[in-house]
matplotlib code that plots the C-alpha trace (Angstrom):
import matplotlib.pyplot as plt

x = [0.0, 2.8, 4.7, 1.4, 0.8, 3.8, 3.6, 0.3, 2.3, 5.2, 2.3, 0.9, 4.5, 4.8, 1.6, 2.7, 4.9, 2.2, 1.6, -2.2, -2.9, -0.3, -2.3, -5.8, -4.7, -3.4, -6.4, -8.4, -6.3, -6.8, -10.6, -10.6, -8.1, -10.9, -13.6, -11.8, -10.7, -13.4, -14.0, -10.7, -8.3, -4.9, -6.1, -6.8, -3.0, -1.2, -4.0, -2.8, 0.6, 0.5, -1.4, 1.7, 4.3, 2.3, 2.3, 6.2, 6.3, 5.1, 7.5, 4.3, 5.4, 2.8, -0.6, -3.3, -0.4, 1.2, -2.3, -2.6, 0.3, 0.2, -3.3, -2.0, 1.2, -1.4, -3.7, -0.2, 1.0, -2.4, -2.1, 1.6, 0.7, -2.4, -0.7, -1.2, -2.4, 0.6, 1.8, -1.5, -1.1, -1.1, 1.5, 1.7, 5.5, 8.8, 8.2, 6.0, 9.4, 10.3, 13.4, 15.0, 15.5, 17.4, 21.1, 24.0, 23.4, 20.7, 21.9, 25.0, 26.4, 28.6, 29.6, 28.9, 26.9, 29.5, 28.3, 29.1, 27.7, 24.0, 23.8, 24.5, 27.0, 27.2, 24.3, 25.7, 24.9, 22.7, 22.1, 19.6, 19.3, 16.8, 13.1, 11.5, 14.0, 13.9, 10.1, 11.0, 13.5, 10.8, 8.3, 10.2, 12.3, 11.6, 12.2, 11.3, 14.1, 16.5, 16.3, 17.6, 21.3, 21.5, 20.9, 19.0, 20.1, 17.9, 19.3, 15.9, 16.2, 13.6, 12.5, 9.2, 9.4, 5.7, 5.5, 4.1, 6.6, 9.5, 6.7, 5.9, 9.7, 7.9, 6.4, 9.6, 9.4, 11.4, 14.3, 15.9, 16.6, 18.3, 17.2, 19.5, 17.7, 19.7, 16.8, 15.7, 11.9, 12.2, 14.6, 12.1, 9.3, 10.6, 11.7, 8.5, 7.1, 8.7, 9.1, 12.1, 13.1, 16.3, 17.2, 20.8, 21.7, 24.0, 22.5, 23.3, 25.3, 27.4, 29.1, 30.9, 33.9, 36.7, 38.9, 36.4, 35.3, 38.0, 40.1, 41.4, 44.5, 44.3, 40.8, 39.3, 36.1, 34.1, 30.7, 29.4, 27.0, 26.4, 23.1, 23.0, 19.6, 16.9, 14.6, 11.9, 9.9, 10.4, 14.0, 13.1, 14.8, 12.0, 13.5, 17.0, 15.6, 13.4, 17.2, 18.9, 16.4, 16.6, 20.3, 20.1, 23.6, 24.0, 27.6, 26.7, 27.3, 25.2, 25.9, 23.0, 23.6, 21.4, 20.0, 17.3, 15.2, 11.6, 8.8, 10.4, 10.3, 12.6, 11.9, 9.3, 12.2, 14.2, 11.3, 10.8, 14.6, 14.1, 11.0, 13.2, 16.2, 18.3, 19.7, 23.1, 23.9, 22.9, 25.3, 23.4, 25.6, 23.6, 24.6, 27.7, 29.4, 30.6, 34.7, 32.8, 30.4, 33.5, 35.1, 32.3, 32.1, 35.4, 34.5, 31.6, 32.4, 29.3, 27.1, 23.4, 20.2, 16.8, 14.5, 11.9, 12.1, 14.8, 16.2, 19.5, 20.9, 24.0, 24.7, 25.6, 28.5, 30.3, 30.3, 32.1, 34.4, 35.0, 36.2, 33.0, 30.4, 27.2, 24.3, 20.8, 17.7, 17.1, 14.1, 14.5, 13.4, 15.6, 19.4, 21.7, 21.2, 24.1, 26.1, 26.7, 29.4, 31.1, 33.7, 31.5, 28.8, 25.7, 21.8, 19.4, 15.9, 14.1, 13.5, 17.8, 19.1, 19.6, 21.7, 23.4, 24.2, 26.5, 27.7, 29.2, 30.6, 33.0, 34.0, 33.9, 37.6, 36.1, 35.3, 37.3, 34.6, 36.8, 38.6, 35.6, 33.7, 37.2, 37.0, 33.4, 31.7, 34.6, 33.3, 36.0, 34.5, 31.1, 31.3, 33.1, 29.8, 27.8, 29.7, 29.5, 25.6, 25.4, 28.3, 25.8, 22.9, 24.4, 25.2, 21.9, 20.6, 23.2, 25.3, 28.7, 30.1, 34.0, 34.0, 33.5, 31.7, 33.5, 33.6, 31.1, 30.7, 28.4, 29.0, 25.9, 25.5, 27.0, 30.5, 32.8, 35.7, 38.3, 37.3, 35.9, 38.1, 36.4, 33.4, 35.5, 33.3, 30.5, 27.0, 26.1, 22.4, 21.9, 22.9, 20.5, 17.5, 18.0, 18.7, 15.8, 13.1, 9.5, 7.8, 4.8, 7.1]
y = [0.0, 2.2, 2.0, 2.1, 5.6, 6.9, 6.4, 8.2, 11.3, 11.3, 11.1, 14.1, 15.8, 14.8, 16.7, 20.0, 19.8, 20.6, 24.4, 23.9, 22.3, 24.8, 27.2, 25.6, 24.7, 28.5, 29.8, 27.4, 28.4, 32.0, 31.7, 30.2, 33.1, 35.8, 33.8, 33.5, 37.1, 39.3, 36.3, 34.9, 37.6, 35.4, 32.2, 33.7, 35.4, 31.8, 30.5, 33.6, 32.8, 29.4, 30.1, 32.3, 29.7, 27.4, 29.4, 29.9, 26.4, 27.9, 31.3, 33.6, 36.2, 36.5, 35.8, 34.8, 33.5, 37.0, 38.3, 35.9, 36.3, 40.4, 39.9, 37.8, 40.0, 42.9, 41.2, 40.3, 44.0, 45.3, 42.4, 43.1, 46.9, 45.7, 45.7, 42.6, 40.4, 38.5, 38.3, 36.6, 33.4, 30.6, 27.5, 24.4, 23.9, 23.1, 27.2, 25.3, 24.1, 27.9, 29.8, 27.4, 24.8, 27.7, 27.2, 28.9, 26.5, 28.9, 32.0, 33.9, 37.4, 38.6, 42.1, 43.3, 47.2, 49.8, 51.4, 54.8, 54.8, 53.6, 54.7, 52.5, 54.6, 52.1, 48.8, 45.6, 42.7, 39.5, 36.3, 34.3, 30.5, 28.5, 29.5, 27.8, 28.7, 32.3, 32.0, 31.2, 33.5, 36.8, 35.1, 34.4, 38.1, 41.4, 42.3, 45.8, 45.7, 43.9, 46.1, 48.9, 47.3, 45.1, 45.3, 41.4, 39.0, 35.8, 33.0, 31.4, 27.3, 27.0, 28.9, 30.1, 33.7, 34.1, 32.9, 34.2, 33.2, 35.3, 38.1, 38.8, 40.5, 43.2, 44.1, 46.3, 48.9, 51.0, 48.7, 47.3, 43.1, 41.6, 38.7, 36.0, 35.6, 33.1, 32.1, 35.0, 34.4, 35.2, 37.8, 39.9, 38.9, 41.5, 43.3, 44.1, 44.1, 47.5, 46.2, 47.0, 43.4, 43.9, 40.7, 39.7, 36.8, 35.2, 32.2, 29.8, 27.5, 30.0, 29.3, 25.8, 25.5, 24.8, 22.9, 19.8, 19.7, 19.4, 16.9, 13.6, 12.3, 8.8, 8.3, 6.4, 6.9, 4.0, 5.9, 7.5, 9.5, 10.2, 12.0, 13.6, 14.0, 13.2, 10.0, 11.9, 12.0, 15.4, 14.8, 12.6, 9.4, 7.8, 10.0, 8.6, 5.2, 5.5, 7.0, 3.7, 1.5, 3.3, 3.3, -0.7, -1.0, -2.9, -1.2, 1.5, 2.5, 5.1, 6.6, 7.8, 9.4, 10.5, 10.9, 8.5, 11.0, 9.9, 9.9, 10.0, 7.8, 5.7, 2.6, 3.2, 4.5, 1.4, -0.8, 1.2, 0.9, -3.0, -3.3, -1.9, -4.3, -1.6, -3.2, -4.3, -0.9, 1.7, 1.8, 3.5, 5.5, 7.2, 9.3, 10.5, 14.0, 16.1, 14.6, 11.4, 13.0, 14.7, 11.0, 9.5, 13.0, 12.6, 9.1, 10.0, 11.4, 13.6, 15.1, 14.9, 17.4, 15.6, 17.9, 20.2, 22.4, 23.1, 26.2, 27.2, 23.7, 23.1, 19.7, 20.2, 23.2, 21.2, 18.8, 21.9, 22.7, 18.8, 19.3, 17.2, 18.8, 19.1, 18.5, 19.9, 20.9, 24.1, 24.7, 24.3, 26.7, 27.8, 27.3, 29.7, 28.9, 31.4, 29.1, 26.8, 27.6, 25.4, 24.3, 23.6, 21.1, 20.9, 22.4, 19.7, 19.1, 15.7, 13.7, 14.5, 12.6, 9.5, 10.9, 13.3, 10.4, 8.8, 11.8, 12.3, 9.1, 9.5, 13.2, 13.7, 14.9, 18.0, 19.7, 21.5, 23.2, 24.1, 27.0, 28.3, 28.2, 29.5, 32.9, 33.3, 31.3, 30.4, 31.8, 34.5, 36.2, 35.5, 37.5, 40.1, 40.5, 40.4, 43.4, 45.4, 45.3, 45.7, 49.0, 50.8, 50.1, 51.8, 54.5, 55.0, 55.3, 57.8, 55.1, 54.8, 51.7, 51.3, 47.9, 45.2, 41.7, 38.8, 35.6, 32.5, 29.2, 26.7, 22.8, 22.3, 25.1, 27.9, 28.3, 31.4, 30.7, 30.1, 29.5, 30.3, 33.1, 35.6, 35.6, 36.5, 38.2, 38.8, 37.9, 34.0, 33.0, 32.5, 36.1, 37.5, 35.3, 36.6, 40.4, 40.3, 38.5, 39.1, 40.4, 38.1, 34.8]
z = [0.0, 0.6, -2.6, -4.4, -2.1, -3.2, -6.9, -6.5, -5.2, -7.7, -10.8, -9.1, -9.0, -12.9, -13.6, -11.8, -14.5, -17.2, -17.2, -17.9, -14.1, -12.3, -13.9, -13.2, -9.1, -8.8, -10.3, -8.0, -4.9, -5.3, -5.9, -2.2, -0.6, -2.7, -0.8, 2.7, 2.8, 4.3, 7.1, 8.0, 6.4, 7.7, 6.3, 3.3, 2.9, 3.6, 0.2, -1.4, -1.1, -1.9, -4.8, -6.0, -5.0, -7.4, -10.1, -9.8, -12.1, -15.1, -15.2, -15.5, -17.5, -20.1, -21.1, -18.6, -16.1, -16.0, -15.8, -12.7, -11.0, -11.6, -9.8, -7.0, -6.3, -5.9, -3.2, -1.3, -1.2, 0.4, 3.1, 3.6, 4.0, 6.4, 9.6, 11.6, 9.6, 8.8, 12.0, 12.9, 10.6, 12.3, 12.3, 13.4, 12.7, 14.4, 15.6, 18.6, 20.0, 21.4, 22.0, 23.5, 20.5, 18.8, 18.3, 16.6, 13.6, 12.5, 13.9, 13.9, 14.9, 12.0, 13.6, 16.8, 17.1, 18.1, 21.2, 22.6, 26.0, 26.0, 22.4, 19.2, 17.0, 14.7, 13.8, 14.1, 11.8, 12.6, 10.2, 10.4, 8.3, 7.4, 6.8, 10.2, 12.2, 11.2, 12.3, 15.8, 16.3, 14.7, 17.5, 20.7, 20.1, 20.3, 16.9, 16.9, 20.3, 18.2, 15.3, 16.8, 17.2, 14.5, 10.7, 9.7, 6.9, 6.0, 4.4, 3.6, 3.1, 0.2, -2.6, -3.1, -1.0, -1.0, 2.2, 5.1, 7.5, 5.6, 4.2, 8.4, 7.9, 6.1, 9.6, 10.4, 7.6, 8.9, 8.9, 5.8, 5.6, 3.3, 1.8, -0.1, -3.2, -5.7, -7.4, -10.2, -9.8, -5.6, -6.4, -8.8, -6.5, -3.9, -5.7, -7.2, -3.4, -2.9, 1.1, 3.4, 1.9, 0.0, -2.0, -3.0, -5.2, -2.8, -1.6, 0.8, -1.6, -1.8, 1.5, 0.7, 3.0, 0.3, 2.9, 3.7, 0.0, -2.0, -4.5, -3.2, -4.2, -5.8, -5.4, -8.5, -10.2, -8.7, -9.7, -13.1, -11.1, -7.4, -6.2, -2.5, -1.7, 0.9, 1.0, -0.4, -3.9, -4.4, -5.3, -8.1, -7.5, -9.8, -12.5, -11.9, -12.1, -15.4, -17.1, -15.8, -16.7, -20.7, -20.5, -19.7, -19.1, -15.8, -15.8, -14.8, -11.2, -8.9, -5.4, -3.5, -0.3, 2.1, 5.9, 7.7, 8.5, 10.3, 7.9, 4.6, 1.3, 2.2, 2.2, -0.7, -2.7, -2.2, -3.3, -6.6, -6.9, -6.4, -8.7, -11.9, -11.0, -10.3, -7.0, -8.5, -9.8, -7.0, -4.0, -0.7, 1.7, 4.7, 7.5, 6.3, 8.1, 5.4, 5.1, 3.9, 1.7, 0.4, -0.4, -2.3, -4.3, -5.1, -6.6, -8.8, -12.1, -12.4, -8.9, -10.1, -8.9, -10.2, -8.2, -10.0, -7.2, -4.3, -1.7, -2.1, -2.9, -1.3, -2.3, -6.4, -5.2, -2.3, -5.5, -7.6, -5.0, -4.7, -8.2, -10.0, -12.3, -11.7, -13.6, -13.3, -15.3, -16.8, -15.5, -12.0, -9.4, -6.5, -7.9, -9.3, -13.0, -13.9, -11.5, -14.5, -16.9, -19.2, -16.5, -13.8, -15.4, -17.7, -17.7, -19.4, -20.1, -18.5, -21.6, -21.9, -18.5, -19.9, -22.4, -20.4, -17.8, -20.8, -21.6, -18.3, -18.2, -20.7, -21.1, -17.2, -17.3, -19.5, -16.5, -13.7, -11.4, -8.5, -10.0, -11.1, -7.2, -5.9, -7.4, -7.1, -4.2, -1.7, 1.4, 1.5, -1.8, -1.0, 2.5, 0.2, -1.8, 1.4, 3.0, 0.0, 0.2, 3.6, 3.4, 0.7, 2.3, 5.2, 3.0, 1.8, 5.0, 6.2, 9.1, 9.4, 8.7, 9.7, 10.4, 8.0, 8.6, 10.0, 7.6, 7.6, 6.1, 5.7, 6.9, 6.6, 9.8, 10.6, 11.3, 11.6, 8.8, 8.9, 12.5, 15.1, 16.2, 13.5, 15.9, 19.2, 21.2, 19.2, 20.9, 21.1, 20.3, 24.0, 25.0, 21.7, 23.3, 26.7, 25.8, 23.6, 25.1, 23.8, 27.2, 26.2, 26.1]

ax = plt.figure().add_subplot(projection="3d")
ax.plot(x, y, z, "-o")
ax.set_aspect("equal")
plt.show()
């Protein structure tokens, strides 16, 4: 029942791939926010924005899907500029746990205010990662406290920004937040918001730490392909399997690695693997810390994304850096497209994966990604960019700004880089919670 439950869910994630039902379930979903809005005006923003998020798969530029989307955007500006009604959505989300689940994994202090007496002469800079994490933090802090000292940066963990629990950021006006933005569609999407949220391209793969993935010596190429992804059908393992089973060569080898995690496709996954006799072929590494992930990168001769849909994907750059191309389809939502060059791997359409798969098997030594993620996504040059936006937009609002940001990387958390010396004695999450306690928690 399970496996026959899950190919249930990955037909329906084929047909979102057929512009005529994204557009029919957005129009559908937005009928029911119109409907819901004069009686339960919250519930009918989270439809709203789901509606948009939905509509993201068909790049609505034109005709009646830029009519639609041009429609939606508007009803989300009037609820944005409606105060309190995004901050009255309600979740039922890991945000339940409180304040004190939060750790330095998802928040980080990148420079410390600069004080002169019980004034701040200068704003200090705050980070916050991962979209439900960031939704604690706004609900168990006095934001409006908060904001005072520190200037914000979210590093949201999926794309799709019409979503209420990054859009209740729009609360502070007042206060400019940047927003990492690496996928164009979020990026124009506030920017057409016209909100105090300030996207940036940088994105949170672009914070690989070069010194855990990097080239091996003397490692050979045990694997045509390896794919790092979650037990989950939205990553499109069935995909990977419907290429193997056309390419019919049971030479071919596949790494998948991934993390048990409670509640996923796991073992429903490994039955479909089973049922196309793809056993022999796929070798399954789980639970790996990132100097592992590293090895079996350095194995694999190309690093393979199959999702439609993703955040800030991490996975196919610590594969760059690892010195193996990535490869990816064009039209996928949430990755750095422009991250692809002719060094660093290869953007495809579905029906071409099979194909591509070969490709990469033989002309694998092609490509030489790491010198290309050196110079423009080591985390060195990345927090380069970062304090560049940050300096102007102090300019613009007429602060001083004498001190630069201190240096971060991702692995997966955050980490001060090189260590942790380039956070010496900034704030810790623990002092932010207790400083800024929300009186009502």
């Amino acid at each position: 029942m399970r496996g026959f439950t899950f190919q249930l869910r990955v037909w329906a994630l084929d047909a979102l791939d057929r512009p005529a039902i994204v557009v029919a379930v957005s129009s559908a979903i937005f009928l029911l926010a119109t409907l819901l809005r004069r009686f339960r005006p919250a519930a009918a923003f989270s439809i709203l924005c789901t509606s948009h998020r939905a509509l993201m798969r068909v790049s609505p530029h034109t005709g009646f899907p830029g009519l639609l989307n041009q429609t939606i955007e508007r009803a989300l500006i009037r609820t944005i500029a409606s105060d309190g009604i995004v901050d009255s959505v309600e979740y039922h989300s890991i945000g339940a746990q409180g304040a004190s689940s939060l750790s330095r994994k998802w928040v980080i202090v990148l420079k410390g205010p600069r004080w002169e007496g019980d004034r701040v002469a200068e704003m200090g800079v705050l980070l916050l990662a991962n979209t439900e994490w960031m939704d604690i933090f706004h609900r168990y802090v006095s934001m409006a406290s908060l904001l005072k000292h520190y200037r914000l940066i979210l590093e949201p963990s999926w794309s799709g920004y019409a979503n209420p629990k990054l859009l209740a950021f729009c609360a502070f006006r007042n206060h400019p937040v940047v927003v990492m933005s690496p996928c164009r569609a979020d990026y124009e999407f506030l920017e057409r918001l016209h909100s105090n949220l300030r996207p940036t391209s940088i994105g949170a793969s672009d914070w690989v730490d070069p010194r855990v993935f990097r080239p091996l010596d003397q490692q050979l190429k045990r694997f045509d392909a390896v794919m790092i992804a979650r037990w989950t059908r939205l990553k499109g393992h069935h995909l990977l399997c419907r290429a193997l089973r056309r390419i019919a060569d049971p030479a071919y080898r596949v790494a998948l690695v991934a993390k048990k995690v409670e509640g996923d496709d796991r073992s429903a996954i490994l039955s479909m693997i089973d049922e196309y006799g793809l056993t022999g072929q796929i070798t399954i590494f789980e639970d790996l810390e990132p100097p592992a992930v590293n090895e079996v990168l350095n194995q694999a001769k190309v690093n393979l994304l199959l999702s439609r849909q993703e955040g800030s994907n991490r996975s196919l750059f610590e594969g760059f850096f690892a010195g193996v191309p990535g490869l990816a389809f064009a039209n996928h939502i949430g990755i750095p497209i422009d991250h692809f060059t002719s060094q660093t791997g290869r953007l495809i359409t579905q029906h071409e994966l099979a194909d591509a798969l070969l490709y990469f098997r033989d002309h694998w030594v092609e490509f030489d990604p790491r010198p290309w993620a050196l110079a423009n996504i080591a985390p060195e040059v990345t927090t380069a960019r970062l304090n560049r936006v940050l300096r102007q937009l102090a300019m613009e609002n007429s602060e001083p700004w004498t001190q630069d940001i201190a240096c971060k990387c991702n692995r997966p958390g955050l980490h001060y880089y090189p260590d942790e010396s380039a956070g010496q004695g900034f704030a810790t999450i623990e002092d932010l919670v207790a400083h800024y306690a929300a009186i009502s928690n």
